[in-house]
N, C-alpha and C positions, 0 to 999 in steps of 0.2 A: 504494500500500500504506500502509498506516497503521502508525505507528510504535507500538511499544510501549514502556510504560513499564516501567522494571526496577521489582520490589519493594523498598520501603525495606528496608536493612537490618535486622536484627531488633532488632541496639544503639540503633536511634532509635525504635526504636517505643513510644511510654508509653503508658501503662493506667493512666490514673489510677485512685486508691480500691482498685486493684488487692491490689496488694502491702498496704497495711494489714488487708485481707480474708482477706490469706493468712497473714498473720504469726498473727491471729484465729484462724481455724480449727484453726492448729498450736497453738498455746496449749491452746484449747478439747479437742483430742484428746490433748492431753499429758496436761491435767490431770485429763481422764475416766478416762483409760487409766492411769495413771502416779502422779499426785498422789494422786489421791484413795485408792485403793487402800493407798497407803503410809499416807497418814495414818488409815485405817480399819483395818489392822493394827497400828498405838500406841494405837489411840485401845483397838482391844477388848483387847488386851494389857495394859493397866494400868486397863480396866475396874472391876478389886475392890481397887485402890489398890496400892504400891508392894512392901508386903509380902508380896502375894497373890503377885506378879510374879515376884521373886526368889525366891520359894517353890518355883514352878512350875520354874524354872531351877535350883535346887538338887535339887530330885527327884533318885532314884539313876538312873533309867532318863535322865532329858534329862544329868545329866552324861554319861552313857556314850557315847549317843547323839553328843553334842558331841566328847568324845573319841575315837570311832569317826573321825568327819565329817574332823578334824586328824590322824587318821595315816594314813587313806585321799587325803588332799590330799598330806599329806609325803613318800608312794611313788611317787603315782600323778606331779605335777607334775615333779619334779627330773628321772625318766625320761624323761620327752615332751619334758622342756627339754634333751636330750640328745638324742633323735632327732630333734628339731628342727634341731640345730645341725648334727646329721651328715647329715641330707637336705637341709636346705638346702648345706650346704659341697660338695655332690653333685650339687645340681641345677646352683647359680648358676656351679661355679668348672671342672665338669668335663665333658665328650662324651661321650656312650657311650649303647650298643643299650638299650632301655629306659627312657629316662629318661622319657618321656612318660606311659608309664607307673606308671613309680615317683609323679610329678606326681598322678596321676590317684588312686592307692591313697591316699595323703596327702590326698585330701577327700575319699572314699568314705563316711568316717565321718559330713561333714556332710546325704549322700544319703539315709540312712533312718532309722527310727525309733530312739531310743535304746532301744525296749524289744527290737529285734534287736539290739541289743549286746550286751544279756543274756542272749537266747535262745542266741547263738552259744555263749556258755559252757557254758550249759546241757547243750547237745547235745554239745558237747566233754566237759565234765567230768561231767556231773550221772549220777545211778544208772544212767539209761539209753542214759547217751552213750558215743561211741566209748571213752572212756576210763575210762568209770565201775566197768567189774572190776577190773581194773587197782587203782585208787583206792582203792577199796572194800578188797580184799584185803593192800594195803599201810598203811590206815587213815589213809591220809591225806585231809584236807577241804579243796576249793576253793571248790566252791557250796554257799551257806548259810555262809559262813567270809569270814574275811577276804581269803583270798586271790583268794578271788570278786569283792567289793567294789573290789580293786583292779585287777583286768583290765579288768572291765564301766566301770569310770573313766576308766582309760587310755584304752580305743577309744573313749571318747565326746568325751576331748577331745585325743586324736593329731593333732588338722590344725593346731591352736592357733600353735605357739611355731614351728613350720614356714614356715605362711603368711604371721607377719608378714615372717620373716627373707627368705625367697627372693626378693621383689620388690627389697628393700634389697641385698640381695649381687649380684644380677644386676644391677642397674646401677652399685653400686662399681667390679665388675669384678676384675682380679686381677691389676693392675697395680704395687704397692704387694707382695704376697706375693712375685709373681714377682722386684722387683725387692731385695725380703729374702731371697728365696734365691741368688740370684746373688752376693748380697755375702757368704753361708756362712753366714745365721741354720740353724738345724735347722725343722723341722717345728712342731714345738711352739713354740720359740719366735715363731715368725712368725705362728702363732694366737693365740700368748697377748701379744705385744705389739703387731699388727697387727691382726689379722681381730676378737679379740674387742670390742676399747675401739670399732672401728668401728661394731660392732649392738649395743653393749651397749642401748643405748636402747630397740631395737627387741625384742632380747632379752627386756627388760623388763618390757615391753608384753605381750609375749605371754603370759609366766609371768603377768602379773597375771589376762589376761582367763583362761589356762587353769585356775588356782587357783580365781577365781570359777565357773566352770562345774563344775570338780569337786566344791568344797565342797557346793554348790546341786543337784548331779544327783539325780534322781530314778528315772527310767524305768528305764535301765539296772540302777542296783542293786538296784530294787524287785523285779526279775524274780530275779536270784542272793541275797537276801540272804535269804531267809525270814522275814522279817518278827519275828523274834525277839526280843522288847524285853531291853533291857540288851547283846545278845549283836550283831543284826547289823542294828542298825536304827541308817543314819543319820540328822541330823536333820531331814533334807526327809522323810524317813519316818516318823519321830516324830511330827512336825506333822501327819501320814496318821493314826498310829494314834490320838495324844490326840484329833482332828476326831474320829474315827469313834466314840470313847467319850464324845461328848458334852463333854469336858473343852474348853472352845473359850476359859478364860483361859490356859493350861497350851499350847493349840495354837499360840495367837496372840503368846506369849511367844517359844517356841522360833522360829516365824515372825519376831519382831520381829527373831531375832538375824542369818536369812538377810537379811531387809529393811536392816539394817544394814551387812552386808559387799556387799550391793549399792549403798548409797551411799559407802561408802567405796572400793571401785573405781572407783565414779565419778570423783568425787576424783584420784583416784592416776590413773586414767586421763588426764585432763584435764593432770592435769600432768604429766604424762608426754608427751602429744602436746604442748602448748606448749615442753616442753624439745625435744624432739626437733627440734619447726618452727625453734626459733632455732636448733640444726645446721646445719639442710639451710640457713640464709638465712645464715649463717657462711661454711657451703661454699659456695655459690651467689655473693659478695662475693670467697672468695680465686679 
């Protein structure tokens, strides 16, 4: 019989010219995808020079628009970073019928379209949805209103501040709570000087990325807000309506502002995961 040889491992295997090829291409798709783009929204945004710019951003309609954007972020985020904490502190620390479940409904939101987030309200609250007499006859507004704006929000970014936490808490573990309540902390206090300072990081992380996603949402709200300039148009909508009027210095301005709190998550991102990595290589040394 003839012997066979094993395959070299795959750690001894070189390629050369390889990896430079690959490093290349990613660059190359970054910059097609990514760069360029960014720098083609400053560049037409200050197209008609600086005054034309903040012009466009002083408008009554983009203030609104912009002020809409910051209180639909301010309801919508703090909430989700609340059910975050309490479905994660439910998945990671506790047993029980359902939890797979509950797991499962907590990234339902990432499975379909953000323009069915919208529609779901719709058909809930809108003139002709289950609850639209009701509404109607009581005069109160949810779709086309603010109050639209920030459900269709919420369900777009409900997985956010969830997701980061429950892999982090399920491997803590509930060691440390367990052994603060044994020695008489309360409830609260064993959250608030134990469970929280542990995920604040992670915590953090997530309110960033789910802030970015609400401020920046579109689908969702496009569907509930009725497109209402000054009233219910945020500014990834705005940048809809100014585009479709031709106004593309006015479009690309309000654009440059989303372009911008996209690099600025970046940012904060970045350092945020660097602070975190030296954590985990903190704990990983005690």
């Amino acid at each position: 019989m003839t012997a066979v040889t094993p395959a070299a491992p795959i750690s001894r295997i070189r390629l050369p010219g390889i990896a430079p090829l690959l490093v290349l291409a990613s660059v190359a798709v970054m910059g097609g995808l990514v760069i360029l783009p960014l720098i083609t929204v400053f560049q037409s945004a200050f197209a008609k020079g600086l005054s034309t710019y903040l012009a466009a951003l002083k408008d009554p309609d983009a203030q609104a628009a912009i002020r809409l954007t910051l209180i639909v972020a301010a309801i919508a985020v703090p909430l989700n970073a609340a059910f975050g904490i309490a479905a994660a502190w439910c998945v990671a620390k506790f047993e029980f019928r359902g939890k797979s479940a509950l797991i499962t409904l907590i990234d339902l939101p990432f499975s379909f379209s953000p323009v069915v987030s919208g529609l779901v309200w719709v058909l809930l609250f809108g003139a002709q949805g289950w609850f639209g007499d009701y509404l109607v006859e009581h005069d109160i507004k949810i779709i086309f209103a603010l109050p639209g704006l920030v459900l269709a929000t919420i369900l777009v970014t409900l997985p956010f501040v969830a997701r980061e936490l429950i892999p982090l808490m399920q491997g803590q573990g509930s060691d440390e709570e367990a052994a603060a309540l044994t020695l008489g902390a309360s409830g609260f206090t064993t959250f608030w000087k134990i469970t929280l300072p542990n995920i604040r990081w992670a915590l953090l992380y997530g309110v960033l990325l789910c802030n970015a996603r609400a401020m920046g949402e579109f689908g969702a709200v496009s569907v509930v807000s009725g497109h209402i300039r000054g009233q219910t148009t945020t500014l990834p909508l705005h940048v809809e309506v100014l585009y479709n009027d031709y106004d593309f210095v006015g479009a690309f301005a309000a654009a440059s502002l989303l372009a911008s709190l996209g690099l600025v998550t970046l940012l904060l991102k970045t350092a945020l995961e660097w602070r975190h990595a030296g954590d985990l290589s903190a704990g990983r040394k005690r």
